[in-house]
N, C-alpha and C positions, 0 to 999 in steps of 0.2 A: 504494500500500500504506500501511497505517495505521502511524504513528509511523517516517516514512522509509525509505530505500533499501534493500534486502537489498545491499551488496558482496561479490565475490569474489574470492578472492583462492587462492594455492597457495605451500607453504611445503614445508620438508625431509618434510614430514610425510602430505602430499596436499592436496585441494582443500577449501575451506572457503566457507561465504560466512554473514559475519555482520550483522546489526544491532542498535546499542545494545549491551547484554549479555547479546544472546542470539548464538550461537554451532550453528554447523552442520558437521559435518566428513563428508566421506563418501568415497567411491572410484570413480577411473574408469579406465578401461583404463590409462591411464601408471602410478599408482599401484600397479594391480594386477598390473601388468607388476614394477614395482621391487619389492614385497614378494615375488610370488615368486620372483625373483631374489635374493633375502636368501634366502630359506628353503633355496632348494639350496644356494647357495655357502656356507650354515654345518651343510648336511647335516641336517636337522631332522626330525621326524618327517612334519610338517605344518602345518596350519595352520588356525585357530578364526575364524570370521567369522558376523558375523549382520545380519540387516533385519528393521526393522520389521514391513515387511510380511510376514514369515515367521511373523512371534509370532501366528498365529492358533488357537491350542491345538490345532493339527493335527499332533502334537509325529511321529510317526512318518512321516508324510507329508514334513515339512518335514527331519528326518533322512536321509531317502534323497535327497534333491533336495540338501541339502547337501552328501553324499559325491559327489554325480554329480558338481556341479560341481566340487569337487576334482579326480575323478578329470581332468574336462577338462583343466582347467590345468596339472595337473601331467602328461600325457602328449601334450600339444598339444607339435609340434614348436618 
């Protein structure tokens, strides 16, 4: 890869992998495991998340697919 390594790395925060000063942060099952653990133990309403690859001006499409997966998470045993 051009201008060296991508590292990765994971912090209080989630997984990240950077190089130079660029900077990448994103989520994977652990992470999304602990956030939703935050969310019920402080009783919240919900919860806002988004991808890239969602932002494709398919804004009601990408709406319904959003709440499904809520819905998953949040009623998955």
């Amino acid at each position: 890869m051009e201008g060296g390594l991508w590292i990765s790395g994971r912090n209080e925060e989630g997984p990240y992998v950077k190089r130079g000063d660029q900077w990448i942060g994103y989520d994977d099952p652990i992470s999304v495991k602990i956030k939703t653990a935050f969310v019920r133990a402080m009783g919240l309403g919900g919860i806002s998340l988004w991808s890239l690859d969602l932002d494709d001006f398919q804004v009601i499409n990408n709406i319904n697919l959003f709440f499904v997966s809520l819905k998953f998470l949040f009623l998955a045993p």
